[in-house]
KEGUDREN-514074 format. One record per atom (N, C-alpha, C): z, y, x. Coordinates in steps of 0.001 Angstrom, whole numbers, plus 500000, padded with zeros to 6 digits. Layout:
ZYX/...
END
This chain:
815591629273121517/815703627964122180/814584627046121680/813824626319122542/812690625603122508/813399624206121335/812807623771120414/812716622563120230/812025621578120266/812157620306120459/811107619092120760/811527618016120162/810894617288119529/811146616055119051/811671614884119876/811281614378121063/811853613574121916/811527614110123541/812677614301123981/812935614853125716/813009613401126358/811936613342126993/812176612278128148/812510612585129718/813360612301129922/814161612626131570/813704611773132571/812235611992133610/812325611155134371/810337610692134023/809371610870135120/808339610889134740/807742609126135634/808509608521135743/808657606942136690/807412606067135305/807578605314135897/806735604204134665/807068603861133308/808586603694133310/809179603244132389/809241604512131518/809644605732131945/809744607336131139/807768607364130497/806980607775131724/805547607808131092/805137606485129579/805651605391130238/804731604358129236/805878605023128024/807210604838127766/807417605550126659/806860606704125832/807116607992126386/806130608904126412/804790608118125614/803932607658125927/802702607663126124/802444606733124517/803184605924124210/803524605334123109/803907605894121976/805204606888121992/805338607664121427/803974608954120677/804228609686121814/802962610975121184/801665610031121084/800824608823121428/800156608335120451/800305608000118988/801430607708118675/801989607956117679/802333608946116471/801927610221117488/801598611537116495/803195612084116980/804009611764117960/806027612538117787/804915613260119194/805485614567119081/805892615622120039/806571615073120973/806138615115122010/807272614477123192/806681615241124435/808028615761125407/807838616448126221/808637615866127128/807802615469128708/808585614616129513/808726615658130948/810091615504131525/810655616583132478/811098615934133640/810436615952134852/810980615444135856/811192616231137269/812438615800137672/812964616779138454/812030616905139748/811320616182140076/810606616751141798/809384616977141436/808553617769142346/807859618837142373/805992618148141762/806281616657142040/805137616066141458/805342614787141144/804608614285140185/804645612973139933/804648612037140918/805037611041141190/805122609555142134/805554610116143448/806323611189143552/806698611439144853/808200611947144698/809307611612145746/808529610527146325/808760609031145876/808138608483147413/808091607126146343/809356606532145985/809166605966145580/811112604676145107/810759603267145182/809736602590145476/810019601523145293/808786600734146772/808967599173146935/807821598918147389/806440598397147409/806714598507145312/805347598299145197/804637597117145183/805559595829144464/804745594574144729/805120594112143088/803828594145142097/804035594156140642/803202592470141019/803287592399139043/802843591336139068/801721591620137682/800811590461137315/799855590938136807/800418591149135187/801593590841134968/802202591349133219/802542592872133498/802712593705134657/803050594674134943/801938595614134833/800592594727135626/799268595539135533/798951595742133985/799151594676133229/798650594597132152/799577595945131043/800696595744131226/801056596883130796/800726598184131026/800780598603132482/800262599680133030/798432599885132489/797907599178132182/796267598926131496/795476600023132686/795933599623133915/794999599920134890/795346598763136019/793723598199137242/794078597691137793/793865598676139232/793303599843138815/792713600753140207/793728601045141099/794833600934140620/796160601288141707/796560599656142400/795726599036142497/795747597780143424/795298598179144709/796122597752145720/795916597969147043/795142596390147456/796249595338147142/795694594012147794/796686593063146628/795565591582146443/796816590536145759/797251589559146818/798121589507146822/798974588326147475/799291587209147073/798586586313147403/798911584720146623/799865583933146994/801573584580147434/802587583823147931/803635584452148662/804421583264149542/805522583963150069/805620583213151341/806296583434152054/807450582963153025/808952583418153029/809566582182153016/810990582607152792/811698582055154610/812312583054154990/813104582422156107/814368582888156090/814827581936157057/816472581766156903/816976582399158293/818332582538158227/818396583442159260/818148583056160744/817928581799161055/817393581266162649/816149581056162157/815209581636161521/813781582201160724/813261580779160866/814128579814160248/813275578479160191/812989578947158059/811716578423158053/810639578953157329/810059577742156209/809886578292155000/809636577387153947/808339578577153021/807200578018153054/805869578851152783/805149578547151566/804352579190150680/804024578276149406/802937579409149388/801601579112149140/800347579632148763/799758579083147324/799598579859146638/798597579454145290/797013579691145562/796438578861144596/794980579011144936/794632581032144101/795401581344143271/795279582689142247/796126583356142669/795942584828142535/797185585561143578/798330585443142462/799915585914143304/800646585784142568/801259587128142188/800912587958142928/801340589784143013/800502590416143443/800786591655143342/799631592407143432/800961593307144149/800153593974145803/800821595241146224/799850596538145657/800750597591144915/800072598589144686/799923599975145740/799447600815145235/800005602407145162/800867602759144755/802350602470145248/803425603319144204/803458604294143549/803072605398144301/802755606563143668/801498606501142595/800591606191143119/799045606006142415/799633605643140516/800214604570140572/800979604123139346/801792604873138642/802337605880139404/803370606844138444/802230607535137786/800812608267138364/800020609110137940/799443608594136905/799308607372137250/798126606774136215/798972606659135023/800072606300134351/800672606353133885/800881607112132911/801692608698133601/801521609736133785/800078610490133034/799285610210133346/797868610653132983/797200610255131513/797968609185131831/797759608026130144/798476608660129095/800110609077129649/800700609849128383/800102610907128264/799809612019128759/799290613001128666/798213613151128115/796905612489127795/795767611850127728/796413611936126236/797769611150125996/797855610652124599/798674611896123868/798561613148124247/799328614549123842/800422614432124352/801589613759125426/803142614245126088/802655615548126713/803408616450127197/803293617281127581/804705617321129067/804059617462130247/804352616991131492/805144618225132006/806438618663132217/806584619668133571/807235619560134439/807051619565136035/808078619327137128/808648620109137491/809115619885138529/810444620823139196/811374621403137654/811709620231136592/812805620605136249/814095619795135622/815345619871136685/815964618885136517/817138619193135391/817483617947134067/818014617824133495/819704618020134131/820494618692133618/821490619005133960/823071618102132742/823060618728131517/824065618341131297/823708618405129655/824710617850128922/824584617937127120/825400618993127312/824812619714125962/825849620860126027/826349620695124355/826062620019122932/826308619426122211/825339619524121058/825881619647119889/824904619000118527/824314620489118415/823425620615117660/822592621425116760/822026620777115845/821437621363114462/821117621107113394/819861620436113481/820220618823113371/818907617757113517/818579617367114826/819854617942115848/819246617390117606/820576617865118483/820042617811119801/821438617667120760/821148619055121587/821925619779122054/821315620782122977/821509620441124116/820392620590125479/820892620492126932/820474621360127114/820959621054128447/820726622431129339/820021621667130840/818721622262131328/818142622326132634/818219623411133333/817583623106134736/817081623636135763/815822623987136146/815033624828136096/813802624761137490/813939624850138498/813160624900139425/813522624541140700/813919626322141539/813585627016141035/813927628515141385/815318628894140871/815780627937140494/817116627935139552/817250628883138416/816190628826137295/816167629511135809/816261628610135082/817422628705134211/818361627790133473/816914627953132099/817216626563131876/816215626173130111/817418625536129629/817371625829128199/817939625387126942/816990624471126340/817362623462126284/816383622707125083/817301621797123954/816501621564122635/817290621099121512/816557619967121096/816438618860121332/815606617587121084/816367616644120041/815460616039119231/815995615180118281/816396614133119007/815697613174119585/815855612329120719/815686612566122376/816790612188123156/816765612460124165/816457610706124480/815539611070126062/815653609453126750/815437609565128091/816939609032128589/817007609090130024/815874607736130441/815196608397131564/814384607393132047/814506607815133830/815521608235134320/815733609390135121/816786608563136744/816636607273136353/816545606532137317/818534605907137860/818299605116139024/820154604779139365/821024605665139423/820436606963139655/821639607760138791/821625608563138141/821199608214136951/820821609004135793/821830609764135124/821527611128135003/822663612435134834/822053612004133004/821587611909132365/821762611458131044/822395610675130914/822631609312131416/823694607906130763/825020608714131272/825187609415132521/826553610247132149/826971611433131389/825668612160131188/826108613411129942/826389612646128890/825840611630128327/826199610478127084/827038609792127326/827301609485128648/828946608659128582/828587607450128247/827390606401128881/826823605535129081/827116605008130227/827606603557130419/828754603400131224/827064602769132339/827505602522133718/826269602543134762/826731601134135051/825031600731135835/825511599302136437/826893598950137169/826814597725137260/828319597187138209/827587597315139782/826693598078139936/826462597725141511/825377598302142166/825236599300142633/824511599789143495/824003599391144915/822666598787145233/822438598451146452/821618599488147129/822131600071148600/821533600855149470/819803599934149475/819053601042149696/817520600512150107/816917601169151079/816219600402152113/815645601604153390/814742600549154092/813363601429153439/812123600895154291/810976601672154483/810621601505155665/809142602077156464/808284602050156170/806858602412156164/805650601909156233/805259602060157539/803983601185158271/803482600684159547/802133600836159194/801492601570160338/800155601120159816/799256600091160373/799822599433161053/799842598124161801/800532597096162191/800555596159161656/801672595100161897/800835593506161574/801283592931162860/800980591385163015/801677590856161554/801310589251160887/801548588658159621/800874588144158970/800679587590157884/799943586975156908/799207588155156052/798176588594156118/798193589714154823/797787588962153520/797913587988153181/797887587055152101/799252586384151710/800252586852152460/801762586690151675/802599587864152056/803889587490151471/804710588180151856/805605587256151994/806363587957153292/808096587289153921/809093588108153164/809713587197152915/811549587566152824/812295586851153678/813256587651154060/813867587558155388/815941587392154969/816267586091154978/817543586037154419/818482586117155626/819577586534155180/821128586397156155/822073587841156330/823355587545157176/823776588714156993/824063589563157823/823171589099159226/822793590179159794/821716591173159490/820954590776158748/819777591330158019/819484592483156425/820242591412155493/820699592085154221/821556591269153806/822877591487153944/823686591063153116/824300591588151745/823686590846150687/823967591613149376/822378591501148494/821484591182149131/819628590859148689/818766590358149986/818023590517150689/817168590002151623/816251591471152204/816177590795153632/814630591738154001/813579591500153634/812325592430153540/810793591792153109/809905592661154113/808952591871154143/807670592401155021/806723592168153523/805640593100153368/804850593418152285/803706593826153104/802200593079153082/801347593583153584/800995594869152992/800474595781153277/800210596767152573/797971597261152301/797516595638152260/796193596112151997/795389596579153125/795831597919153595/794749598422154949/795430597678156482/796062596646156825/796396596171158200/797608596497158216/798399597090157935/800090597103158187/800505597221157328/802050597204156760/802993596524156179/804331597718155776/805045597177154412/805859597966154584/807573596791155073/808278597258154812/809499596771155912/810265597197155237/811751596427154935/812252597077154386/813771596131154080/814986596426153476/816160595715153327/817014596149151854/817088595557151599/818802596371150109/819452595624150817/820915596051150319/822302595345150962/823381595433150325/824687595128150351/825734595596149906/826038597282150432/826816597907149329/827486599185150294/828688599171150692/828544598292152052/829932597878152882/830128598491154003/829842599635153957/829908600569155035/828925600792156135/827910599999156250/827299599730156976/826080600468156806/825263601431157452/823872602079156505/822929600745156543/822008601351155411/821060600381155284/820052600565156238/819882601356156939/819363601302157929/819338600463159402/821193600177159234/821287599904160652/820246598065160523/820559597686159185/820283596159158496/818657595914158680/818246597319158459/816604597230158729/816211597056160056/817031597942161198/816784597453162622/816887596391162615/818145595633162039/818151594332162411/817208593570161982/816213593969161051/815601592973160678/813956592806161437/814229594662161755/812727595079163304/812651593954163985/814268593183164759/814332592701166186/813904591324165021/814439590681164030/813767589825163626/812875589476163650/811806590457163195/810361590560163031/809560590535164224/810504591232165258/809947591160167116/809882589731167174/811179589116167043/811275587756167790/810567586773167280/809850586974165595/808825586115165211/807322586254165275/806974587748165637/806000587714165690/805683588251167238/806740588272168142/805994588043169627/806081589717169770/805814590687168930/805480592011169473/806322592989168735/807025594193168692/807889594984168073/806710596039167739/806902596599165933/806656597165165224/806717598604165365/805726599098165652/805849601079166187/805507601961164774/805623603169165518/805035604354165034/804968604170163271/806115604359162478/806106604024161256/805690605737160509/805058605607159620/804446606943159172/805081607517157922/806605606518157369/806714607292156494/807924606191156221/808940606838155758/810533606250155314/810547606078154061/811311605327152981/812127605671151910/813288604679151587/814199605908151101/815600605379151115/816064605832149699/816757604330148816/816242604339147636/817682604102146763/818353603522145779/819583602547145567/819072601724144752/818950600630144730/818552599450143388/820110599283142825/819727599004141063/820896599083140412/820733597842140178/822058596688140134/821907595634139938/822991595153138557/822707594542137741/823921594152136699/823401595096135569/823850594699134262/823362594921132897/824976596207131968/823688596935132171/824171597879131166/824745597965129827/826639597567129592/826669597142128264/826173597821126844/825692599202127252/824865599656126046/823328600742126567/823038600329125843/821582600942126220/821134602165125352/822083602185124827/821661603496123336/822901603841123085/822870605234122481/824138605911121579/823411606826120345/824184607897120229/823357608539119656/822894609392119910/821222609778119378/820567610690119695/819789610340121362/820354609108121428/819791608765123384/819693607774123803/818489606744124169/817985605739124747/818235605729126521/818097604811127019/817824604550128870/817297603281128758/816142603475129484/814665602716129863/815032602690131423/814419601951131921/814028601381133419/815425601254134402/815235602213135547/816336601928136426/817747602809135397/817364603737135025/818770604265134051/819423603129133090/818602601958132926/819449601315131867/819454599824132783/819753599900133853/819809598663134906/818615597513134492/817757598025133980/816345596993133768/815789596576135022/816849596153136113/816191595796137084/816903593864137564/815471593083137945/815695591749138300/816862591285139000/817632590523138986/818899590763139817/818746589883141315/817538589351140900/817299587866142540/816127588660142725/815473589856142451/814405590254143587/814855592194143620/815651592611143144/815418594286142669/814515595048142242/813383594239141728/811926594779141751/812453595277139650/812355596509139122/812205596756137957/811070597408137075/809730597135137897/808592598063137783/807869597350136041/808199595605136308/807238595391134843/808557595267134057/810236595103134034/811291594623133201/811674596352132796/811048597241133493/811354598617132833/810374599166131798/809002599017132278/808138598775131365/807983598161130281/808159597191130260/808518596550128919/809853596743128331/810643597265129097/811830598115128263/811693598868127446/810814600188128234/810209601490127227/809304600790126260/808852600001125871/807785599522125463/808782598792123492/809939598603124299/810773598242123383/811636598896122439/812131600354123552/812537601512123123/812211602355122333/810019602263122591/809674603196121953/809200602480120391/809139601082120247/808688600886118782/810076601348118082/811578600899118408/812458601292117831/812982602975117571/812550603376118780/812500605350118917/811468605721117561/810086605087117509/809638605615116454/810063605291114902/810410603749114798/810902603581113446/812005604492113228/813186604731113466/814199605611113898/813450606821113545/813247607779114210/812288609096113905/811959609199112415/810871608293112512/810457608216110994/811714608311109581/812364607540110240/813782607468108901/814713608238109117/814579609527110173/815520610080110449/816788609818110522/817197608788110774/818421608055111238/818082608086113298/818799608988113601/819123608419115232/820341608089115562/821531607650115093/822761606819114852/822345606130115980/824115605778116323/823661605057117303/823893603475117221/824119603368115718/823912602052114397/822721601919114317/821778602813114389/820185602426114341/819625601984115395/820076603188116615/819074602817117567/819708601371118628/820726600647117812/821407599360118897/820673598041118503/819346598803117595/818105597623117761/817044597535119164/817644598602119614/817019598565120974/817252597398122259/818613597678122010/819456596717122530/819566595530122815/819636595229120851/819518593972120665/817696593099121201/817157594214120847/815451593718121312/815408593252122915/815932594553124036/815862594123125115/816770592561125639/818073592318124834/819108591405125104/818180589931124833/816703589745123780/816164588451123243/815213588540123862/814832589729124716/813620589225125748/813759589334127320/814974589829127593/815198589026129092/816876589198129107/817779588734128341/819488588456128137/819388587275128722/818417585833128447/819084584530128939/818676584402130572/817231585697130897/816892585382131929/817586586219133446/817977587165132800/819194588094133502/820824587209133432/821042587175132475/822092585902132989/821790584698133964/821231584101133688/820914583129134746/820976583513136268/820528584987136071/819674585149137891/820921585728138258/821817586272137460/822974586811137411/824369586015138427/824108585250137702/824922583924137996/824489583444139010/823602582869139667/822716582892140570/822812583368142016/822999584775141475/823050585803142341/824454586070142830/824790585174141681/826587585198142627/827137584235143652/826391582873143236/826653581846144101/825647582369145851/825132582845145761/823701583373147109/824799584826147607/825111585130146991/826716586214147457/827656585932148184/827691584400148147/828952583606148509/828466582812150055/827209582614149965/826608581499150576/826573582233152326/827124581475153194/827049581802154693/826079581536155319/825595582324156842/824289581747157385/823698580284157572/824849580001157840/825293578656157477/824223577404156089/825153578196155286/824787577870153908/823366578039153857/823055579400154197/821524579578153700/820266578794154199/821097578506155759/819440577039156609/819968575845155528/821014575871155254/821087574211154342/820358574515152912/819980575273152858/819594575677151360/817971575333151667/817592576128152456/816074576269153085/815726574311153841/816924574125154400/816442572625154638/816275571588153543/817213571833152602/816651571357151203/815701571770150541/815434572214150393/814189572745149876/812899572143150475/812693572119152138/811759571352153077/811402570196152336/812848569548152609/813095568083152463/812710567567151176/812364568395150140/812120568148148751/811046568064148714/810048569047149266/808508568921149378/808196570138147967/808957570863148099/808976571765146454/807589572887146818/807068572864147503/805905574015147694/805194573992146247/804538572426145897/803988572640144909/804365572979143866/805543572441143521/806700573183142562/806780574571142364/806939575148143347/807250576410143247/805301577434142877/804262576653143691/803003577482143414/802917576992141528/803448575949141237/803086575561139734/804001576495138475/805185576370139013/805981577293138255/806642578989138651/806473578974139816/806810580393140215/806499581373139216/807145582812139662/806814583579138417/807755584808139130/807231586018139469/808413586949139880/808903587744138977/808766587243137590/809173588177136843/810499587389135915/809744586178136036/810823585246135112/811688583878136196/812420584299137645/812422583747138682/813511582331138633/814308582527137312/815016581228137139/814275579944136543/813122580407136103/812634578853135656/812481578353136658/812003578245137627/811177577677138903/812629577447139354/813506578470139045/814915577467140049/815629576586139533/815325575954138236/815866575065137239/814573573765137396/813658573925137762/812848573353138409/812905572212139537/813160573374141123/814065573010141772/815050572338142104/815933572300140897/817363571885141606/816997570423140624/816250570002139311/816450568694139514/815263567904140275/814344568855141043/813877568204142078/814631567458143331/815486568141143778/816293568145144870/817670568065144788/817947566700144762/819489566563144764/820362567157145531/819829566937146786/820883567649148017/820862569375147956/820114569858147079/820386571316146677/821427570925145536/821816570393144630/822608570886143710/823775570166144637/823615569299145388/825085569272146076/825905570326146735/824635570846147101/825559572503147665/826405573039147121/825857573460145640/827231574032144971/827097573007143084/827821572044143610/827533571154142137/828327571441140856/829810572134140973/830404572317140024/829512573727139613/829125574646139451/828531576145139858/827628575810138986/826392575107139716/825105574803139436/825456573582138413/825846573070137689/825892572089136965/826628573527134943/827379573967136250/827633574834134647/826585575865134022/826012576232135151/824469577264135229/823582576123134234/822781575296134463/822005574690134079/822772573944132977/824194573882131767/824849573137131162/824742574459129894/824421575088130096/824249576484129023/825066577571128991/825878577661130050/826893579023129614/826927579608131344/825638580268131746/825632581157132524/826884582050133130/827405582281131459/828793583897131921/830015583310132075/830135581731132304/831298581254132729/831563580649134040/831515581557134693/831211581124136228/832270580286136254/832519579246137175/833515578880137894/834552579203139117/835400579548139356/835722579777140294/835418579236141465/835109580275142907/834291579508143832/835338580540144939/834851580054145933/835699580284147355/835209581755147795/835807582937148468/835471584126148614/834416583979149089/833556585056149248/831833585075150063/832645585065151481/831397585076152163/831501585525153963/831814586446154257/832354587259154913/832514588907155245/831027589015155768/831183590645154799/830200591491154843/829110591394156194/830046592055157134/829842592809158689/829953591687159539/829286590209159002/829166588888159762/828214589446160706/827935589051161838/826956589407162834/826370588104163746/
END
């Protein structure tokens, strides 16, 4: 039976930049991912921001930067904000897993696909034994000191460890176009609940003239698909012409809500396996990254002292909880009152906002990585926004995020 010092499950951004940290470091690390090549297929849509590039320490997987947004409401009355400096960058999804990918390897990980992690099978002397797959179905044994799921929303490591999973899975389903009318200097999000109820639609220029398209939602029975048509005829009725010949699908789950442990023993979860994902945009490409980034200084001190307890490694934990705990609560909370809020609700939200004149506000403080400052911003800009929900929003901004108030049921789901 093979041994390895640290098994990483899952060859995504958050698995590589670990990896890549690690065996610079001089640990043996061998990273295993179940499909047949790196960045395929894709999972996400690819709109980072420049703390993301900077981590990733490449900018060549830039397609185009985008200096903004449009937000519309569901009768697509529209609130727009441009910076003079871009504010995101759409990439290469895939391009980014490689580069990545290429970097650990570069730094001695050692890469193989088509083979999917299956199950713990238990201890051995100084490590854990699992058991895989290749894709021809020839069973591998492996015995790793450290295991680290990086292996995505449903990561078969946080359940061989008995690592309890987010509170919430959102369906995802979007196209690419290789032509589509729009701004290619912003991007739209598209609110309501004929559209996405449970997160928003987005249009994403994609750099060469068309766009990708796309929705998360609740899983209320409804496919996420049918939510994306709805959001086609949207996109017809604002831009005059309906959207053809799409060259390529992906259908994805964003995990939303915080993982009460991120470590046990002998086993870390980085990126979408350890719900490192934004809860007001689903985007987890730079909050997973800098996850692994967190994982792996504590994975190596750990190593070194041969302690992998899972008393040692709940400095991981504690590290990720002091660099985005107050900002995941917030959006958290947040994200519950915008849960609740009817079509209704949402033009009164967007008409406040008008009425405030907050564009500059938002190009001065925006931030898609850290998205509650700019909304604490906001609301004592605009009175008639915190009237919307004043008991809610008064306890949000009063310091105790995790004490929601009781508020009136949301809208049904399957509003139309």
């Amino acid at each position: 039976m093979e041994r390895v010092e640290v098994l990483v499950v899952g060859a995504g951004p958050a698995g590589s930049v670990l990896a890549a940290r690690l065996a610079a470091q001089g640990h043996d690390v061998r990273v295993v991912e179940e499909h047949a090549k790196v960045g395929y297929p894709v999972q996400c849509a690819g709109l980072v921001s420049a703390r993301a590039l900077a981590l990733a320490g490449t900018t060549d997987v830039v397609r185009q930067p985008v200096h903004g947004a449009t937000v519309l409401s569901p009768s697509l009355n529209a609130i727009s904000f441009r910076a003079p400096e871009p504010r995101a960058f759409v990439i290469d999804r895939a391009g980014l897993d490689i580069a990545l990918a290429d970097r650990a390897a570069r730094s001695g990980a050692r890469y193989e696909t088509g083979l999917r992690f299956d199950r713990r099978m238990g201890e051995v002397e100084g490590g854990v034994r699992v058991a895989l797959t290749r894709r021809d179905g020839e069973p591998v044994e492996l015995a790793a000191r450290l295991v680290v799921g990086a292996d995505g929303v449903s990561s078969a490591v946080a359940r061989a460890f008995r690592l309890r999973r987010p509170v919430e899975i959102l369906p995802a389903f979007e196209a690419e176009f290789p032509s589509s009318p729009g701004d290619p200097d912003l991007v739209e999000v598209y609110l309501g609940l004929r559209v996405s109820p449970g997160l928003f639609g987005w249009w994403i220029p994609d750099g060469h003239g068309g766009a990708r398209v796309g929705v998360a939602t609740h899983a209320d029975g409804t496919p996420a698909r049918a939510y994306y048509e709805a959001l086609l005829r949207q996109l017809e009725q604002r831009h005059g012409a309906p959207l053809r010949n799409p060259t390529g699908y992906l259908v994805s789950g964003i995990p939303i809500g915080t993982v009460p442990r991120l470590s046990g023993d002998r086993v870390l979860l980085v990126g979408d396996a350890a719900g490192q994902v934004k809860p007001l945009s689903g985007g987890g490409i730079y909050t997973g990254m800098r996850g692994a980034e967190l994982a792996a200084e504590v994975a190596h001190a750990a190593l070194a002292a041969d302690d992998l307890s899972a008393a040692r490694l709940q400095e991981y934990d504690a590290r990720w909880r002091d660099a985005f705990g107050a900002e995941f609560d917030r959006a958290l909370f947040l994200r519950r009152l915008f849960l609740r809020c009817t079509d209704e609700e949402l033009e009164a939200v967007l008409t406040a906002l008008q009425q405030a004149g907050t564009t500059e506000t938002i190009v001065a403080f925006g931030d898609i990585d850290f998205p509650t400052h700019v909304a604490g911003k906001l609301l004592r800009q605009s009175p008639s926004l915190v009237r919307l929900f004043p008991k809610a929003l008064g306890a949000l901004w009063g310091g105790e995020p995790r004490r929601a108030p009781d508020l009136e049921p949301g809208p049904d789901r399957l509003q139309r």
